[in-house]
C-alpha positions in Angstrom: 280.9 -17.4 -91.2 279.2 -15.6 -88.0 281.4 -16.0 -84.7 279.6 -17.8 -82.3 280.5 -15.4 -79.6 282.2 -11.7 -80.0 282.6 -9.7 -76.5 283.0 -6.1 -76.1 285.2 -4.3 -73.3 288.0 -4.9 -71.3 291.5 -5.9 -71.6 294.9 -6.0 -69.9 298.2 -7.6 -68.9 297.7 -9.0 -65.1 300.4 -9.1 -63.1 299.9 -11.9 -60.4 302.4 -12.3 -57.5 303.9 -16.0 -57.6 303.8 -15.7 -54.1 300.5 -16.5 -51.9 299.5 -14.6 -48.7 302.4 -11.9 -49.1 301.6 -8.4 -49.2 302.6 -6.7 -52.9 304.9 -4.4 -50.6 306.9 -8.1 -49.5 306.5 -9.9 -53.1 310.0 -10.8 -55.3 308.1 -12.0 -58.5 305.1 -11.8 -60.7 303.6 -14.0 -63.3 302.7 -11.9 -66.7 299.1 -13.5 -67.7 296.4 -12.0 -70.5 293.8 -9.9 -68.8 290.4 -8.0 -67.9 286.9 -9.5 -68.1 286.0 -9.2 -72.1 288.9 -10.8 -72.9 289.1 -13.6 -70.5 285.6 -14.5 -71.4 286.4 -14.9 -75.2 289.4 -16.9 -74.4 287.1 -19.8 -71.8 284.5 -20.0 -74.6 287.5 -20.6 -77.0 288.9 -23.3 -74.5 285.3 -25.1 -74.9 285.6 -24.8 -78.6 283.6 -21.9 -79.4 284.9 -19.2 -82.6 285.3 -16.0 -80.8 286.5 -12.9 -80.9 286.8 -9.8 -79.0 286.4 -5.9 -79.4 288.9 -4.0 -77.5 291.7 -1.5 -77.4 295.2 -1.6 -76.1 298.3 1.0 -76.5 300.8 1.1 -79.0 303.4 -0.5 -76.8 304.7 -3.5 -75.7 301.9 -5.1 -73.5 299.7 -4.9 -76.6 302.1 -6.5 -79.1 302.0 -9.8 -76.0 298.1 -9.0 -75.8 297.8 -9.8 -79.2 299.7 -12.6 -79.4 298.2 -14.3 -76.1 295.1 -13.6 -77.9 296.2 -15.5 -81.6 297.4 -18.2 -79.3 294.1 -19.1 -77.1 292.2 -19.2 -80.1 290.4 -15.9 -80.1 290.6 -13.5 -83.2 291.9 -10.3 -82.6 290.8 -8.3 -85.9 288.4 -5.8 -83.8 291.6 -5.3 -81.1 293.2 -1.8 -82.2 295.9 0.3 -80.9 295.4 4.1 -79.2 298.3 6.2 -79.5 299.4 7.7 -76.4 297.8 5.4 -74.0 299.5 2.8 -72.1 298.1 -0.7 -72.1 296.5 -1.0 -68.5 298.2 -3.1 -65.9 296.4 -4.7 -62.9 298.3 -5.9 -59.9 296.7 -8.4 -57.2 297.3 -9.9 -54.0 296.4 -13.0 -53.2 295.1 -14.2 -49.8 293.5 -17.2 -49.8 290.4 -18.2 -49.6 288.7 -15.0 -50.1 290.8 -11.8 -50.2 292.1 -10.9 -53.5 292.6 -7.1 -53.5 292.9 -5.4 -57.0 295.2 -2.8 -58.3 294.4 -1.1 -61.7 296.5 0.8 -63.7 294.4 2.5 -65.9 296.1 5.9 -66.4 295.4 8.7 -67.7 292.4 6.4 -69.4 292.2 3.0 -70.3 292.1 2.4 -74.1 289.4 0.2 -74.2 287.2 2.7 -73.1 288.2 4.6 -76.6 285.9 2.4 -78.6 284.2 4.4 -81.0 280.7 3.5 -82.5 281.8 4.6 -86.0 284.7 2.0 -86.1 282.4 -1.1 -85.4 281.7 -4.1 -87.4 277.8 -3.4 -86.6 277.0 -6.6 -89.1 279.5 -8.9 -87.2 277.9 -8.0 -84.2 274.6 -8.2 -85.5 275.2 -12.0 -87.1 277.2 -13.4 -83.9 275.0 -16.0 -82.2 276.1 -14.3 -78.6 277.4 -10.9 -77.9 278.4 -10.2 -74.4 278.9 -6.8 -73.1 280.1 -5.1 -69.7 279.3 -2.5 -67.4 282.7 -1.3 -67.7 282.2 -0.3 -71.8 279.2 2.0 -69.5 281.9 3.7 -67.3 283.0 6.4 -69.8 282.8 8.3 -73.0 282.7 7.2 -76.4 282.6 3.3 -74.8 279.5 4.0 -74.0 277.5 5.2 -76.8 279.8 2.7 -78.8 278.3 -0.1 -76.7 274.5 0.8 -76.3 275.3 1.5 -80.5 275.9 -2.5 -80.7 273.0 -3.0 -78.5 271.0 -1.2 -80.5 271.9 -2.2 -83.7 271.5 -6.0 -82.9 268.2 -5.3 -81.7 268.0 -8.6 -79.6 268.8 -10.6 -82.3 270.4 -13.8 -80.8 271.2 -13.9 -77.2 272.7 -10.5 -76.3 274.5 -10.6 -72.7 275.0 -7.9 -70.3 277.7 -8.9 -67.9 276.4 -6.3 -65.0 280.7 -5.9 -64.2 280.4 -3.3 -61.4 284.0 -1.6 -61.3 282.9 1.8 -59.4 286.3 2.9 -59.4 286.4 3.2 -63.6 283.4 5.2 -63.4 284.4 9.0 -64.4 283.2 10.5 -60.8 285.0 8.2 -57.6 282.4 10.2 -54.9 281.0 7.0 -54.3 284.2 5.3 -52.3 284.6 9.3 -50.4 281.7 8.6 -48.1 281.9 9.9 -44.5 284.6 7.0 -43.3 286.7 9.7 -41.9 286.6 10.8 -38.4 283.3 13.1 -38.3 283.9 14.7 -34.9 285.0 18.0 -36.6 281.9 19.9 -38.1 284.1 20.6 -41.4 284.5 17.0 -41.9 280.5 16.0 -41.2 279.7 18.7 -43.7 282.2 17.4 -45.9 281.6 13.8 -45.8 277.5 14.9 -46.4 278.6 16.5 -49.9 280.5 13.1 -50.8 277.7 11.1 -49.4 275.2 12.8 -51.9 277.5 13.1 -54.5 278.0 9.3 -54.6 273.7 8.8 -54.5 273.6 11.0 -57.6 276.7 8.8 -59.3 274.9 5.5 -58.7 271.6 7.2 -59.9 273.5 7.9 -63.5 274.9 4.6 -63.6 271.6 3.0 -62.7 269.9 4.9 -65.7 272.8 3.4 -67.9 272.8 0.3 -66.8 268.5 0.3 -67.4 269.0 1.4 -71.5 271.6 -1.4 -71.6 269.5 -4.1 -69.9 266.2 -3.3 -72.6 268.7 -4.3 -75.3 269.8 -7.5 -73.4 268.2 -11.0 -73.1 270.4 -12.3 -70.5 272.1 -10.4 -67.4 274.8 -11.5 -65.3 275.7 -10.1 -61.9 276.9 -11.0 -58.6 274.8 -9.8 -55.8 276.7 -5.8 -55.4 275.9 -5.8 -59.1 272.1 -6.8 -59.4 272.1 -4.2 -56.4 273.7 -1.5 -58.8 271.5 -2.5 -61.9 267.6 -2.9 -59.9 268.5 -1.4 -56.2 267.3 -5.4 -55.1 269.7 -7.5 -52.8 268.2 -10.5 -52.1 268.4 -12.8 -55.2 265.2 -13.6 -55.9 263.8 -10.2 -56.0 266.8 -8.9 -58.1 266.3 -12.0 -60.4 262.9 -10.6 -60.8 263.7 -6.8 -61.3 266.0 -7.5 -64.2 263.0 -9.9 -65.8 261.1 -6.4 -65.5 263.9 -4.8 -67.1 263.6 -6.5 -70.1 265.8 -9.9 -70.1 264.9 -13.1 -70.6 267.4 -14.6 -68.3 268.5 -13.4 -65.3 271.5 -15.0 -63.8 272.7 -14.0 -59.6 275.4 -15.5 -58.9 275.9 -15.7 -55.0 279.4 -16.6 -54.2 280.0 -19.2 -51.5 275.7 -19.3 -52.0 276.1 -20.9 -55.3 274.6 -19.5 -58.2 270.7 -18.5 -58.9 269.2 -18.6 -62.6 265.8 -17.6 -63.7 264.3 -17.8 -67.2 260.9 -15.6 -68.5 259.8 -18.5 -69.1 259.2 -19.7 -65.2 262.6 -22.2 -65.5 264.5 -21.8 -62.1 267.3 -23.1 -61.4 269.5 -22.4 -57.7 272.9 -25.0 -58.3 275.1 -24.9 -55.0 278.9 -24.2 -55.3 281.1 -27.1 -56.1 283.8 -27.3 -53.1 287.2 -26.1 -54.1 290.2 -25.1 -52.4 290.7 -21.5 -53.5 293.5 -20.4 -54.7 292.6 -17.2 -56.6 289.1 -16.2 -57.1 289.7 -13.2 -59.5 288.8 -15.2 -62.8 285.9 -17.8 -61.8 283.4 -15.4 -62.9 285.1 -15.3 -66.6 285.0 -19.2 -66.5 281.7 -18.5 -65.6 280.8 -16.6 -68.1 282.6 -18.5 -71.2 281.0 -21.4 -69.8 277.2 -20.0 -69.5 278.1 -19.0 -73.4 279.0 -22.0 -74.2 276.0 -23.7 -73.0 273.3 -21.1 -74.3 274.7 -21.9 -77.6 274.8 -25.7 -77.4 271.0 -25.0 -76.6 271.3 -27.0 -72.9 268.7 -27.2 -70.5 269.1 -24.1 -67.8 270.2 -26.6 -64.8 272.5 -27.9 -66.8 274.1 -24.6 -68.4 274.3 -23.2 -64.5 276.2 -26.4 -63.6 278.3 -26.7 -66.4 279.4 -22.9 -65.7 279.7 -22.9 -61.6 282.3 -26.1 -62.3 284.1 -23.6 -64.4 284.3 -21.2 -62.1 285.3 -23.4 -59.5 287.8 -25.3 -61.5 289.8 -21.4 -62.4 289.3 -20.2 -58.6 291.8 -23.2 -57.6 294.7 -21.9 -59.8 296.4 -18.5 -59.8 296.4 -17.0 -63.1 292.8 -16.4 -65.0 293.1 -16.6 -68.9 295.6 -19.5 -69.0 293.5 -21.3 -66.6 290.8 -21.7 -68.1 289.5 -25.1 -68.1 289.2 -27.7 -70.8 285.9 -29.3 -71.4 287.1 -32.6 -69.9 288.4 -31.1 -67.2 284.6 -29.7 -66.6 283.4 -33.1 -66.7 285.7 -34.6 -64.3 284.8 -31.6 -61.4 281.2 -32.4 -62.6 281.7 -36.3 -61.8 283.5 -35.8 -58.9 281.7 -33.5 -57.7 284.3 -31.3 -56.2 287.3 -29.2 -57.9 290.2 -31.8 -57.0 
């Protein structure tokens, strides 16, 4: 039987501090949760009932034997998740500042293994017969994840709905010129000269991701992205004329999601839909746009109308931004309802 949703890229253990608006330099204690953005999405589609499974690598150590029991025990099969030797299972530290300051820490040295996913080692006819296949712009960042995902792509040839989760992580991109730019004190000729090379250097990087981020988005039908993302992917800002540009690129659906904005959606098809955030107290925003994205799965396959899909998903999101952790928060269907009736995350 064909999984109704198999997603391709990252994974890790997160590390969360169990104490709020505390510095990591100050914190005593940390909470041990199931991480990164494939993987979370897998497990809130699983949450809403959905047969997933995800593609991934880990280490040979430790953190992947929990990883692979976290999986098995939110319901998501982990047959495609297979060990590197020699790698360590990435780590990813956060502090967390309520309401909207939630810096990251990854530990994804010397290289991450999910970005060793080979083409040769996929299960091209799972991917080809799951109903929805969601990829990320991380599985871009580097060598062989990235021919291994535009393989998928390819070989599912649109087949189904095919998601490209837009995932902007500049810092896993193999050049890091684009965070060097000319911050420093430029008084000193060497350092204006200097901070012009890194300024350039970072142009070109965005122009190779761009190109990547194109061949991925002819394979797609739907694209996901926060607004820094769409920026990445089409160079547009403003929602609507991103929206647009990705239609151009090739999707059917092109999905902006806005932050405290709310969330825009626009179909080929002329179907709009622009659904305001549901008020939450927030906690921890690192995981919402997982819910999110389990949640828009789970909708495009129960075949809902686009308002309602949008809605369902931006509850989600709302309902996982009021708890700490992301993969063991994310929410139950009648717990969905109940924000949705309410009308607020209470």
């Amino acid at each position: 039987m064909a999984y109704e949703l198999i997603t391709m890229g990252r994974i890790g253990v997160d590390l969360y501090p169990l104490q709020t608006g505390v510095p990591l330099s100050r914190v005593t204690s940390f909470g041990k949760f199931l991480g990164g953005s494939a993987a979370n999405v897998a497990v809130a589609a699983a949450r809403l009932g959905r047969r997933t499974a995800v593609v991934t690598r880990t280490g040979a150590d430790p953190f992947g034997t929990y990883l692979h029991e976290a999986l098995r025990d939110f319901g998501v099969d982990d047959r495609w998740v297979t060990a590197v030797p020699g790698l360590p299972t990435p780590v990813t530290f956060c502090e967390v500042f309520p309401p909207d300051d939630f810096p990251l820490y990854f530990y994804r040295q010397p290289k991450a293994p999910d970005l060793e996913i080979h083409a040769h080692e996929l299960d091209l006819d799972a991917v080809r017969d799951a109903r929805v296949l969601w990829v990320t712009g991380t599985g871009l960042s580097a060598e062989p994840s990235r021919t291994a995902t535009l393989a998928a792509l390819a070989h599912r040839a649109r087949s189904g709905t095919t998601v490209f989760d837009l995932d902007w992580r500049p810092m896993f991109w193999e050049s890091t010129a684009w965070k060097d730019t000319a911050r420093e004190d430029t008084a000193r000729e060497g350092t204006a000269r200097e901070g012009t090379a890194r300024t350039n250097t970072a142009q070109q990087d965005l122009a190779s991701a761009r190109a990547v981020y194109e061949e991925a988005l002819r394979h797609a039908t739907v694209a996901v992205g926060n607004v820094d993302e769409v920026e990445i992917a089409t160079g547009e800002r403003e929602p609507h004329a991103a929206a647009a540009a990705l239609l151009e690129a090739g999707v059917e659906l092109a999905v902006v999601k806005q932050g405290p904005k709310g969330v825009l959606a626009v179909h080929r098809d002329g179907t709009t839909a622009e659904v305001p955030p549901l008020p939450v107290e927030v906690l921890n925003g690192l995981g919402a746009g997982d819910a999110f994205g389990g949640s828009l799965c789970h909708g495009l396959l129960a075949g809902w109308d686009l308002e309602k899909t949008v809605r369902h998903a931006n509850a989600a999101g709302a309902i996982v931004a009021s708890r700490l952790e992301c993969s063991s928060a994310m929410p139950a269907p009648h717990e969905i309802e109940r924000a949705l009736a309410a009308g607020a995350v209470r």
